[in-house]
C-alpha positions in Angstrom: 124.7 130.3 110.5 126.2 133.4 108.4 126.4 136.4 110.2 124.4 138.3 107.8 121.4 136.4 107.8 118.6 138.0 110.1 116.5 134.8 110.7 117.1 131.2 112.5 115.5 129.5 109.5 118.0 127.6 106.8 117.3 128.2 103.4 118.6 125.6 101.4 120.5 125.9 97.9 119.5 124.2 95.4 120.3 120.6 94.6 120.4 117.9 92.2 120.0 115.4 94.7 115.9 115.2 94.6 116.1 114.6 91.2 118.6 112.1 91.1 117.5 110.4 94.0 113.9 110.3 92.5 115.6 109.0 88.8 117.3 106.4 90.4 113.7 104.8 92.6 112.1 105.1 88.9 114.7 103.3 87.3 115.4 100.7 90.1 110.9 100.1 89.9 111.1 99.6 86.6 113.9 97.7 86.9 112.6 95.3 89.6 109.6 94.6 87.7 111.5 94.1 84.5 113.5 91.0 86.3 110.8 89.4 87.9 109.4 89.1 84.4 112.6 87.9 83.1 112.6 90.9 80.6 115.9 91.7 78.7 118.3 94.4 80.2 115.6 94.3 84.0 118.5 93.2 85.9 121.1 96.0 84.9 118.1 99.1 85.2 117.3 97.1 88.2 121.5 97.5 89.4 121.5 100.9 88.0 118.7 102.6 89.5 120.0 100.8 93.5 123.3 102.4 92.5 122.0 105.8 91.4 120.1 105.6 95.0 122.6 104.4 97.4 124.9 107.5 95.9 122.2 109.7 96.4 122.1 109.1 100.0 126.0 109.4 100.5 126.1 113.0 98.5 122.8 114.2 100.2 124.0 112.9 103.6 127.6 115.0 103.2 125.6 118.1 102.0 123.0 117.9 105.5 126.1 117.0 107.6 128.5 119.6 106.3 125.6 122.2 106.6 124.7 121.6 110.1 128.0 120.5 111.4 130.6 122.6 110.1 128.2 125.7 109.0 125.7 125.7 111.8 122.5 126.3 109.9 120.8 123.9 111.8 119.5 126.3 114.7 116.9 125.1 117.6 114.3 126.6 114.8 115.1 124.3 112.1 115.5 121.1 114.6 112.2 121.3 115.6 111.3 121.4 112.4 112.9 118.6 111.4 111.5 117.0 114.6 108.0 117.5 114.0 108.5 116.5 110.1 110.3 112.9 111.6 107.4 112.4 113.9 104.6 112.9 110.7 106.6 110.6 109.0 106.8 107.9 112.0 103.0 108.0 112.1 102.8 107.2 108.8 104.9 104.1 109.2 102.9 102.9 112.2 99.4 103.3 109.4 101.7 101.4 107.1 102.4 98.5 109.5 99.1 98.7 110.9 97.4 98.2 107.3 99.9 95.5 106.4 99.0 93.6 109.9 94.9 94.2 109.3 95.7 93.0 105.6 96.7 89.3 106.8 94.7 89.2 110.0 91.1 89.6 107.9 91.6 86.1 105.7 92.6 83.7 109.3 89.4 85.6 111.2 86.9 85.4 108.4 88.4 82.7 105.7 86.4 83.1 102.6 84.8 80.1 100.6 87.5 81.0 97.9 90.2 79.8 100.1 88.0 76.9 101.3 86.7 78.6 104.5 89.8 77.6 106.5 92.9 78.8 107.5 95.6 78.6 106.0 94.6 78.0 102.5 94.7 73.9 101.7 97.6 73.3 100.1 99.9 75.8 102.1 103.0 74.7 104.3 103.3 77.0 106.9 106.6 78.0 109.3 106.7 76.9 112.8 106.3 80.0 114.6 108.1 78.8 117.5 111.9 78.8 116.0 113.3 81.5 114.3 110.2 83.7 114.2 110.1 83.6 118.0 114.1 84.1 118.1 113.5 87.5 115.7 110.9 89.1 118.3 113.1 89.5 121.3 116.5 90.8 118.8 115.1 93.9 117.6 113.8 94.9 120.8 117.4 94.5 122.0 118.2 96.5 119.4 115.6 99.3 120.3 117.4 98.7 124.2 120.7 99.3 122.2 119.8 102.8 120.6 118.4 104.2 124.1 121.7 103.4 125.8 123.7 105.6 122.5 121.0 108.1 122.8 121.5 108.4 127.1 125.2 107.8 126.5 125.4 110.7 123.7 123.2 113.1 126.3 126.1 112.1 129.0 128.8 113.3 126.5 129.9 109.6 126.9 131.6 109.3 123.4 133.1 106.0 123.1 129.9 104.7 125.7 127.9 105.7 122.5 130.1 104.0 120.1 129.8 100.9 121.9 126.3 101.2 122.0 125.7 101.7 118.0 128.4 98.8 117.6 125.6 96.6 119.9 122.8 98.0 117.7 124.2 97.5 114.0 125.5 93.5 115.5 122.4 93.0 116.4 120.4 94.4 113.6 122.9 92.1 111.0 121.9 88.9 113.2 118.0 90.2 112.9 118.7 90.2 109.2 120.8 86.9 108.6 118.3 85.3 110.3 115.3 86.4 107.9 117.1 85.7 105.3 117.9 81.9 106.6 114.1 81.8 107.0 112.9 83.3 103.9 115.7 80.3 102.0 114.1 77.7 103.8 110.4 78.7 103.8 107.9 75.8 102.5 105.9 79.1 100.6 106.7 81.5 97.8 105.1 85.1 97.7 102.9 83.3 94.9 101.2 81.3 97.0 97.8 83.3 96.9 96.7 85.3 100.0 98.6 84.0 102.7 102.0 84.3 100.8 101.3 87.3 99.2 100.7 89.2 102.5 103.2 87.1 104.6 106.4 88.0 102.4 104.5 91.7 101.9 104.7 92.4 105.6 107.8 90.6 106.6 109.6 91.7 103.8 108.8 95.1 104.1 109.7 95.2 107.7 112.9 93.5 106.6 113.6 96.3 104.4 112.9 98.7 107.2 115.3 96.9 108.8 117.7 96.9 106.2 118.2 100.8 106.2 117.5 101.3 110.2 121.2 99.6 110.2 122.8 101.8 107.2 121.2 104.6 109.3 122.9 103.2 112.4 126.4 102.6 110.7 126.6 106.2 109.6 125.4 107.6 112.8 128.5 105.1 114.8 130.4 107.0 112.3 129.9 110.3 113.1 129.7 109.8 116.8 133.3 108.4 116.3 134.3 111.6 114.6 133.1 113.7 117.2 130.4 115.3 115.0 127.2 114.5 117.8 127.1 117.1 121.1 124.9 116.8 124.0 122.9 119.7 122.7 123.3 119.0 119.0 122.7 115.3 117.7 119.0 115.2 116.0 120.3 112.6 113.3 121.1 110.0 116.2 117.9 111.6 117.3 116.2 110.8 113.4 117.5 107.0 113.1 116.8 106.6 116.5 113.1 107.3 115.9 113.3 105.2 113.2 114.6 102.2 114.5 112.0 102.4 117.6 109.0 102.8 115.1 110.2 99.4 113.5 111.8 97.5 116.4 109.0 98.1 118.9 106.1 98.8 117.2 106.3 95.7 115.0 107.5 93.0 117.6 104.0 91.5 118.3 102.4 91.5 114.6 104.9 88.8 113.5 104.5 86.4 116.3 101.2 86.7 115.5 101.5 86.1 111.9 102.9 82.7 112.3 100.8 82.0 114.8 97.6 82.6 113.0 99.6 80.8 110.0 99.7 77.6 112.0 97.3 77.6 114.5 
């Protein structure tokens, strides 16, 4: 924190990054719904707009670390700020998986004549929820496991503990993922396949992409706990991807067992 300034609060500078970051989710919707229309030119907005994001989150990332790193403007004020803003935003992740859950359980308790009054819809193959689904429940939570043992390990000022630790969480959230994606290749169902496709791939896709940037998260924080940058006292974005991961690993364990279950049962 500069020496002149008479408050614990951080003022930021200005930055391009909002902008940029909120031009590139424009063009990479527009983009993604171009393609899965098989319009002209979807597929390159579609790459543009992911690429316009992805370097977004690198030059935003080196802006936040370099300012509470190596400048120190993140004082016990502004980290409790930032806490309190990562826990609103963690509630609002546990509405989002809680509506995507109530959205598939209300057609398998109260099938409607549409869908010929039973569950699933005639016509529909279904996944065993026994095999990989069941394999998927127990990984994440390991995961979850993983991230305490960093966050204890960082609190010890056990450096390369942590490391390990991450190392465990990111190898674990890459099997997680490979696995989904084996599941999604060889699922009997497309997202097309009226209700119970359209909210199966919804919810598990969506968790997937949770997933997906819980482990970039992850990655960057193994990073900077290699470089040294994380202190007993000073570590809230282990602290923020830590959150994170726990809101999608254990919070969302049961729906999906659930989901097949309901989906074949």
């Amino acid at each position: 924190m500069s020496v002149s300034q008479k408050h614990p609060s951080h003022l930021v500078d200005p930055s391009p990054w909002p902008l940029l970051g909120s031009l590139g989710a424009l063009a990479s919707t527009i983009g993604g719904v171009m393609y899965m229309h098989s319009f002209t030119g979807g597929g390159t907005l579609l790459c543009l707009g992911l690429g316009m994001i992805l370097y977004t989150m690198f030059v935003w990332w080196r802006d936040v670390i370099r300012e509470s790193t190596y400048e120190g403007h993140h004082t016990f004020v502004v980290q409790s700020g930032l806490r309190y803003g990562m826990i609103l935003f963690i509630v609002s992740e546990v509405m989002f998986f809680s509506a995507s859950f109530r959205a598939f359980s209300h057609s398998p308790l109260a099938p409607t004549v549409e869908i010929g009054a039973i569950w699933p819809p005639k016509g529909i193959s279904v996944l065993d929820p026994w095999g990989i689904p069941f394999l998927n429940t127990p990984i994440p939570l390991s995961s979850g496991a993983a991230v305490t043992w960093a966050h204890h390990a960082i609190l010890a000022g056990l450096k390369q503990q942590a490391v390990y630790a991450l190392i465990a969480t990111v190898s674990l959230a890459l099997v997680f993922t490979g696995f989904q994606g084996i599941e999604y290749i060889e699922a009997p169902l497309t997202i097309s396949d009226g209700i119970y496709g359209s909210t199966f791939f919804s919810a598990t896709g969506f968790h997937g992409f949770h997933v997906v940037i819980g482990t970039i998260s992850s990655i960057i924080c193994g990073i900077r706990q290699y470089l040294g940058h994380f202190t007993p006292k000073h570590h809230f974005g282990f602290e923020a991807a830590a959150f994170y991961r726990h809101s999608v690993d254990v919070v969302w364990p049961f729906p999906p067992v659930s989901i097949y279950w309901w989906g074949g049962n």
